[in-house]
C-alpha positions, -999 to 999 in steps of 0.1 A, spaced: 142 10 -429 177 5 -441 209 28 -456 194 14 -490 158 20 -486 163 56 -472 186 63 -505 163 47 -528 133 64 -512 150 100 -514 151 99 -479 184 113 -482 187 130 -448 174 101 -430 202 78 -448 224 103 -434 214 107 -399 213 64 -397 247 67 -414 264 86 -391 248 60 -357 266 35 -345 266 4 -366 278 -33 -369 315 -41 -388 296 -52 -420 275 -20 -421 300 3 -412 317 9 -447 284 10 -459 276 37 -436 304 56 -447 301 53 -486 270 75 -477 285 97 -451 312 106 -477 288 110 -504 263 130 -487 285 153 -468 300 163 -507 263 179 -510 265 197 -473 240 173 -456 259 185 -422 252 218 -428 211 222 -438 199 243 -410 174 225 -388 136 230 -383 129 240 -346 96 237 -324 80 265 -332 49 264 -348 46 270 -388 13 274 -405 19 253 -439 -6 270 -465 -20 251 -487 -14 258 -524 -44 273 -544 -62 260 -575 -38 286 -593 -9 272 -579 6 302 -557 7 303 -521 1 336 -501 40 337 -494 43 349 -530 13 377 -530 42 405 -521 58 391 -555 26 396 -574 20 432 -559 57 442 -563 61 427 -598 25 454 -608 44 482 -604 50 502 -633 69 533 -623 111 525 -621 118 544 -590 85 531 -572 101 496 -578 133 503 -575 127 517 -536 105 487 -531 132 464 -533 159 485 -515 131 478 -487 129 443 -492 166 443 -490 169 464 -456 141 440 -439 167 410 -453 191 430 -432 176 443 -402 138 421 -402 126 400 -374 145 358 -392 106 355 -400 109 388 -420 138 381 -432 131 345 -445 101 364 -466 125 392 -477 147 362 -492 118 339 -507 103 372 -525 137 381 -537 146 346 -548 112 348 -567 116 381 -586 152 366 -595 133 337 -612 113 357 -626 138 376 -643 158 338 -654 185 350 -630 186 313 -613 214 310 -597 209 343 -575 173 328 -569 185 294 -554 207 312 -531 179 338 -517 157 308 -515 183 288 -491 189 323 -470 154 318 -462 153 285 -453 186 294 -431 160 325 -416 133 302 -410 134 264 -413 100 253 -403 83 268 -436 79 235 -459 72 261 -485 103 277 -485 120 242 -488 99 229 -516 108 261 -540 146 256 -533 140 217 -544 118 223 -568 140 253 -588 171 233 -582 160 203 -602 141 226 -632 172 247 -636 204 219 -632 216 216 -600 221 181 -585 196 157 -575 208 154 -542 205 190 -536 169 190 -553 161 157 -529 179 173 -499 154 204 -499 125 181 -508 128 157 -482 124 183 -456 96 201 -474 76 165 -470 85 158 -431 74 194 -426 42 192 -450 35 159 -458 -3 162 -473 12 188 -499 15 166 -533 36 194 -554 65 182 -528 60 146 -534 55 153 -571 92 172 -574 103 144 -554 93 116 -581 106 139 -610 140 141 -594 141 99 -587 133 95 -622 160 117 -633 180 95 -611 165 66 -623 175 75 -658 210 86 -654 225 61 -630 202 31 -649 188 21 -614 150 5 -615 147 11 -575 146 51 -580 118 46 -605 99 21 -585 103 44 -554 91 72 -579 56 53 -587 47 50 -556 56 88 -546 35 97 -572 8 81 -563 7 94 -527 13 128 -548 -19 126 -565 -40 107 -535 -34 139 -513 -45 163 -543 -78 189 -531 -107 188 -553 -94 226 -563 -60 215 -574 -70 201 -609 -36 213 -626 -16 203 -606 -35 167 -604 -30 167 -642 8 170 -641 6 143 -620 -13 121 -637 7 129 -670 38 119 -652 25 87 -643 6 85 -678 46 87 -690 64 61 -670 62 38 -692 86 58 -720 116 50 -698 135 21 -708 161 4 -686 191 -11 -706 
């Protein structure tokens, strides 16, 4: 694939990492219209996945995965000072934890954060976890996904997202963030390859759905049910 089709695609990394290769003189300012661009949203910097081995859980037919059960349990306490030292222990394991522990300390917090609409503060718990522990799609996928619900820049929501996918690519909710965020783009920047590359995202999305993942298939289909409304001028 070429510096186009990996943009197009999402595959922002991917366009980066070809970017930076060696290439011919009528590719090179090419190559470094991307380099310039992506490096503005800290593509040298993402921490990189390793080769140890990462179960990727499947999400259930309510939606959660088991890395957010210790938000569910925390979140059902009713007493202040039971809560309150609950999460001073979440923050000492953040400190002191094994990175796996540590990751989880940050992906609870970032989720109680959201919880409480306090987005910024969640985004940046959710990328200390990825930081902790980069071969967790999940943690990935929650940093895309809250990024483009709650206004930060595609790029950033298709940086996360892109490695949420190469680390778990039979989960659809990734694949389905990722075609929200090329329509956005599509949208804005009035550009029919984001929305083309957006169809057909989706429809790997809902082709890799589980017989027990009916609302999340139905977001999916309503998405593509809605294509259609978008008008390019």
């Amino acid at each position: 694939m070429s510096l186009d089709d990996y943009f197009y695609n999402g595959e922002l990394m991917k366009c980066y990492k070809l970017a930076k290769m060696d290439t011919n003189e009528e590719e090179k300012a090419l190559a470094q219209k991307y380099i310039t661009l992506l490096e503005e949203y800290e593509f040298d910097r993402y921490p990189k996945s390793t080769a140890d081995v990462e179960i990727q859980h499947m999400e259930r037919a309510n939606e959660s995965y088991p890395e957010s059960d210790l938000v569910v349990e925390i979140r059902a306490i009713k007493d202040e000072e039971t809560f309150a030292n609950r999460i001073k222990q979440l923050e000492e394991v953040a400190k002191t934890g094994t990175p796996s522990d540590k990751a989880q300390s940050f992906f609870t917090q970032g989720e109680l954060f959201l919880f409480a609409h306090h987005y910024k503060e969640s985004v940046h718990c959710f990328q200390q976890a990825v930081k902790e522990n980069p071969n967790k799609a999940v943690y990935w996928g929650i940093t895309g996904q809250t990024m483009h619900r709650f206004g930060w820049m595609p790029f950033d929501a298709l940086g996360y997202l892109e490695q949420a996918i190469d680390l778990d690519s039979t989960n659809p909710r990734w694949k389905w963030n990722k075609a929200l965020v090329l329509i956005q783009l599509a949208k804005d920047l009035q550009m029919a390859l984001f929305m083309a590359n957006a169809a057909l995202a989706l429809e790997e999305a809902l082709a890799s759905c589980g017989e027990q993942q009916r609302s999340l298939k139905e977001a999916i289909q309503n998405t593509i049910d809605n294509m259609d409304s978008y008008v390019f001028s």
